[in-house]
C-alpha positions, 0 to 999 in steps of 0.5 A: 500500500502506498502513501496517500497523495492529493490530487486537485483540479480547478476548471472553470466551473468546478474545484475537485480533490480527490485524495488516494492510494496505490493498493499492492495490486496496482488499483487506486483506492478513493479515500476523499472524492469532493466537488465543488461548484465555485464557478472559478471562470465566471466572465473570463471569456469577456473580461480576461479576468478572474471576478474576485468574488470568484476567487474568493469562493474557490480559495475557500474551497481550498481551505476545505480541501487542505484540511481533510489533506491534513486528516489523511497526512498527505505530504505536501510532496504529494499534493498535486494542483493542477489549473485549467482552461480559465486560469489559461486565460486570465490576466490577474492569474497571480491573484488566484495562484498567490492565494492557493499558494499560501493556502496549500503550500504548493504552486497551482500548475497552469497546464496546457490543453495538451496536458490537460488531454493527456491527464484525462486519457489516462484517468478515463481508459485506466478505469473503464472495463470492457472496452474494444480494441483500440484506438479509443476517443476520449472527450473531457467537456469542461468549462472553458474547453474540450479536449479530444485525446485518441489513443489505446494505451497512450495518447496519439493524437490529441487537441484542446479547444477553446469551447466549453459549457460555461464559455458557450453559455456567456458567448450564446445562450444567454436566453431562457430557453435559448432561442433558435438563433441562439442556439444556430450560432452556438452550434456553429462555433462548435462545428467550426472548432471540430472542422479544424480538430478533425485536421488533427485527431483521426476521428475515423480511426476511433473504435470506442468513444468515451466521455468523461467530466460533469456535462457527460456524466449528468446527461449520462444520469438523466439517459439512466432515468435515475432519481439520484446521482449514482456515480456506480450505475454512470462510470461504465454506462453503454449508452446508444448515441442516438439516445444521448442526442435525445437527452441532449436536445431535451436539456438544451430545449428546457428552462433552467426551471425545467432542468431543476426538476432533474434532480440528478444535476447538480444546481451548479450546472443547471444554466449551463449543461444545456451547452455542455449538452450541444457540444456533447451533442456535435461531437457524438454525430461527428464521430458516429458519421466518421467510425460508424461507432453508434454507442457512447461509454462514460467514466467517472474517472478523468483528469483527477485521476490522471493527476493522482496516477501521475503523483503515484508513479512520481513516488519512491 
């Protein structure tokens, strides 16, 4: 049995920690799994800055996070922060960065798209059971962008785009519901971003396609008609594409009161899983057309257990 080791990741929608150990057969036990919706790039795509009000919430989130760090004596060697897509892009970084900084005793890593897509690969296949042959497609939607990683046991082609739930949701839909030239100019930044990623990553070599982060484990959720969010029956799901665009057009049609009556979304997602949903949407037919696969995969597991799988192999 290993030390225990502290993974965090702060997108632009969520901070996450997940605290773990390394059993003697190699698999990686969850001691602490925790989610906090802080809404870290609220505005960025506008403003170019973090909102401090938005800071504050996620370094109090942090402050949380570093005492069940503190419960499970994780060495501070062993705790990992990884920043994403909003930190990327804010000007004020240094804010944000000084704040966690002198809160957890470690410097937050403002990692590239491309890392960002590796991370999420790993955490992805290294959990899903039954899959094909490879190459898999592993598509992580966050906040602020969407990453597309191919690969079997490692990553071959990867790309990360500039589109997430949050940021298509301030760009576009800013209607409740959103109207249909709302969502016409939505689905067209989509595509066009797919038009390019598609130049990148092969989408026609895929032989299974797996979704990972909140916007496809809450549509996967809503596609399982369960009352309660059951991350046992998501992690693993087989679901029919064309179901998961049924779910999909249904959550981006819907008011956000509409939504609310899902009691499997988590309120911090309720404004914007109807964007997250039409990109989930686009990608699912682009690859279905282009692999002919015609069912998704969901993990619960992405780039947080990348993370910690990364600090585990660090270890002596």
């Amino acid at each position: 049995m290993s030390a225990p080791v502290a993974a965090i990741d702060c997108g632009t929608n969520s901070i996450r920690l997940l605290i773990a150990r390394r059993e003697a057969d190699g698999s990686l036990v969850d001691l602490e799994r925790r989610l906090e919706m802080v809404r870290l790039g609220l505005g960025v795509d506008r403003t170019g800055r973090f909102d401090p009000v938005a800071v504050e919430r996620t370094l109090d989130a942090a402050r949380r996070y570093q005492e069940l760090i503190t419960q499970h004596g994780v060495a501070r060697h062993d705790v990992r922060f990884v920043a994403t897509s909003a930190t990327r892009d804010a000007a004020n970084r240094d804010l944000f960065i000084d704040g966690i900084r002198e809160i957890l005793g470690v410097t937050p890593e403002v990692i590239s798209g491309q890392e960002e897509a590796a991370l999420s690969f790993r955490g992805a296949v290294s959990t899903v059971t039954d899959l094909p042959e490879g190459p898999y497609l592993v598509v992580d939607i966050g906040g602020g962008s969407t990453e597309l990683v191919l690969g079997t046991e490692t990553p071959t082609h990867r790309i990360s785009m500039d589109i997430g739930s949050v940021r298509l949701t301030e760009r576009h839909l800013a209607t409740d519901p959103p109207t249909a030239a709302e969502i016409a100019a939505a689905t067209a930044d989509i595509d066009a971003l797919l038009d390019t990623a598609a130049r990148t990553v092969p989408l026609e070599d895929a032989r299974a396609l797996v979704g990972v982060a909140g916007t496809v484990t809450t549509v996967t959720a809503v596609a399982a008609g369960i009352a309660e969010y059951r991350p046992d029956i998501t992690h693993g799901a087989s679901v029919p594409i064309q179901q998961m665009e049924r779910v999909c057009r249904t959550l981006l049609g819907e008011t956000r009161a509409e939504r609310a009556e899902h009691r499997v979304i988590h309120p911090g997602r309720l404004d914007v899983i109807g964007a997250g949903a039409l990109i989930w949407s686009r990608i699912m037919q682009r690859v279905a057309v282009a692999s002919q696969i015609t069912e998704t995969r969901t993990s619960e597991h992405d780039i947080l257990d990348g993370i910690a799988l990364d600090l585990l192999d660090r270890a002596p």
